[in-house]
N, C-alpha and C positions, 0 to 999 in steps of 0.2 A: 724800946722807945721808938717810935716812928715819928722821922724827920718827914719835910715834903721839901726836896730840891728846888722851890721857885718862889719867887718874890710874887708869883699872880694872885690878884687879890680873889680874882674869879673861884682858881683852883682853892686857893682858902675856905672861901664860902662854901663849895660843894662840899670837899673833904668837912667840915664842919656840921655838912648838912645830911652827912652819912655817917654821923655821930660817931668819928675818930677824932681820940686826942693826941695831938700832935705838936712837933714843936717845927718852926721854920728857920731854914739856910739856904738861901740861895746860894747856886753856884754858878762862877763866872766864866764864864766857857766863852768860846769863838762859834757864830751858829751861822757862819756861813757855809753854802751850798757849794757840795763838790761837782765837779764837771759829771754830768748823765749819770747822775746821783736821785735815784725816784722817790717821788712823797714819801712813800714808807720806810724805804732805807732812810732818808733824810731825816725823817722826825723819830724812828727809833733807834738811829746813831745819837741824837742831841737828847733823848729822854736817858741812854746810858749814859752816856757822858758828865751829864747833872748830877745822877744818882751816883755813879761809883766815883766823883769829884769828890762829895761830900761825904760817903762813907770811909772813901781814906782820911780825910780830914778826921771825922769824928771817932774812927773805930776805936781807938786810944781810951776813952773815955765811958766805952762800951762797960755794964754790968752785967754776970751771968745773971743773973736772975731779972734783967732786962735788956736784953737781944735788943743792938740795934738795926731798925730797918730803913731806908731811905725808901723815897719815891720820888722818879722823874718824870716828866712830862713834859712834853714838847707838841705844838698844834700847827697845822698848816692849812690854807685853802687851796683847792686846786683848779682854776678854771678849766672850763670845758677844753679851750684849745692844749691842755698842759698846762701852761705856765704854773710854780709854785710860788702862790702870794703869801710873802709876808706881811711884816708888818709895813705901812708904807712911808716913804722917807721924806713925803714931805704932802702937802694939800694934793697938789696936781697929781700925786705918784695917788693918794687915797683916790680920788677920783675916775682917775682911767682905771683901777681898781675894778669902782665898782660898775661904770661901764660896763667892763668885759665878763661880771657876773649878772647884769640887768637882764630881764626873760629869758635865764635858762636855766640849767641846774647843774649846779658844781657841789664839788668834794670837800668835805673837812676830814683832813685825818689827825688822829693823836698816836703818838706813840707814848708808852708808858713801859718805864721799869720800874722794877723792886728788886734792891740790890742789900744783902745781908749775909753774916757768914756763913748761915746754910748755900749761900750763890745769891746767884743774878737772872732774872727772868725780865724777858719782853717781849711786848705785845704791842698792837694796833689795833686802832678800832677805826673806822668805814662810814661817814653820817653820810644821803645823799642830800641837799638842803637845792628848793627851789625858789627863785626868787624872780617876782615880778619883774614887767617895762619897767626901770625909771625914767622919768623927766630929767634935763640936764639940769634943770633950776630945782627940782627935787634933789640931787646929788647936791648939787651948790650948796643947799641949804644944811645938808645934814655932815657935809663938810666943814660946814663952820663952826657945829655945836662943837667940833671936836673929841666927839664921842670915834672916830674911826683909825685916830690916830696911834693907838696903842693894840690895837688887834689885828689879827694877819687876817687878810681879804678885805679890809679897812670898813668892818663895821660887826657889832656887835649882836647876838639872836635876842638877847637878853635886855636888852635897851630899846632905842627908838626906832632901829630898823626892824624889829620883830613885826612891824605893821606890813610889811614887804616882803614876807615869808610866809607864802599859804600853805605849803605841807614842805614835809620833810621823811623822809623813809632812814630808819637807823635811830642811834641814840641821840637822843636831845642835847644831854647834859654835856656828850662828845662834842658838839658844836659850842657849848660854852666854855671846852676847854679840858674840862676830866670826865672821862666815858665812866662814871661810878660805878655800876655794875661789873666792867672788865676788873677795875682796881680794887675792888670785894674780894673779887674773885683772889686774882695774886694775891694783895696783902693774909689772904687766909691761908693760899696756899704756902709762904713765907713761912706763918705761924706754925704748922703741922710740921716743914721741915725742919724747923727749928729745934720742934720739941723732939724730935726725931734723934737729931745730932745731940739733942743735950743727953738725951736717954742712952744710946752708943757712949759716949764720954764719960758717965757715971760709971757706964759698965766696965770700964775701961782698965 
C-alpha cells in the first residue's frame, strides 16, 4: 500500500497523474530551518521526517502480501542571494518574495523519500526556473488573488504566474512540487527490494 506523507493537493494531483494508487496521511512535523542548514539537507531532512512519521504510525497495520510504502516530500525555492523561501507569512512577506525572484533565476529543490521495511531512501531533485521583471503593481495584484499564499517562493508554475516564467532547465513537475520521474524511479526501486526481502523470509 503506498501512503503519500502530505496534505499537498498539488502532489496529489501529480502522483495521480502517474497513475499510482495511493492512499493519504499527512504528517505533522515541525519544518522549521536549522541554523546553516542547506536547501538540500533542509528539504531532504523534512521529506524523511514525513515519511518515516507516518510509517511508524501505520507499519502495525502493514499486510504481507501488501508491503507498506510511505512517500515524503518536501519543496523549497531558493533565491539567487541564498535565502530559503518558504511559504510566506503574510502579503508583504509574499511580496518582497517575489521581488527578490523578479528578472532572475532561482532554484526549486524537492527532497523526496520512500520509506518501507525493505529501508528508507532519499533523494533531491534540482529545477532552474527563470522569471521575468515584475512591476510592483503586477506583484500587488497577483497578491491579492491569493494564489501565492500557500506555496514557498509565494507563487505558483501551475497557475497564474506561469505567464512570468519563459524557460526553465530541469524538471517541471519538481517546481510543482513532486519531481515524478525521480519518485518512479524510488517507488520501483522500494518495490524490487521488497520482493527481495519477502523472497529471503520465505526461504528462511
Amino acid at each position: 500500500m503506498l501512503v503519500l506523507a502530505s496534505a499537498s493537493p498539488r502532489r496529489k494531483e501529480l502522483l495521480a497523474q502517474g497513475g499510482f494508487a495511493f492512499a493519504v496521511t499527512a504528517a505533522a512535523i515541525s519544518e522549521e530551518l536549522k541554523p546553516g542548514e542547506s536547501p538540500i539537507a533542509y528539504v531532504t531532512r523534512l521529506a524523511r521526517e514525513k515519511a518515516e512519521t507516518v510509517f511508524a504510525q501505520q507499519k502495525a497495520h502493514e499486510e504481507d502480501d501488501d508491503p507498506l510504502v510511505v512517500l515524503g516530500a518536501d519543496t523549497t525555492v531558493v533565491a539567487p542571494d541564498g535565502e530559503i523561501l518558504g511559504k510566506p507569512a503574510d502579503a508583504a512577506d509574499a511580496a518582497r518574495m517575489l521581488r527578490l525572484l523578479s528578472g532572475v533565476t532561482h532554484q526549486v529543490v524537492t527532497g523526496v523519500c520512500v520509506a518501507s521495511r525493505a529501508g528508507v531512501e532519499v533523494a533531491a531533485e534540482v529545477t532552474y526556473v527563470s522569471m521575468v521583471t515584475l512591476a510592483d503593481a503586477e506583484i500587488a495584484a497577483y497578491v491579492a488573488t491569493g494564489e501565492p499564499m500557500d506555496k514557498a517562493g509565494a507563487y505558483g508554475i501551475q497557475g497564474y504566474a506561469a505567464r512570468w516564467i519563459p524557460r526553465i532547465h530541469g524538471c517541471y513537475f519538481n517546481v510543482v512540487g513532486l519531481p515524478l520521474a525521480l519518485v518512479s524511479s524510488m517507488l520501483e526501486g522500494a518495490r524490487v527490494r521488497l520482493e527481495k526481502t519477502a523472497r529471503i523470509t520465505a526461504n528462511v
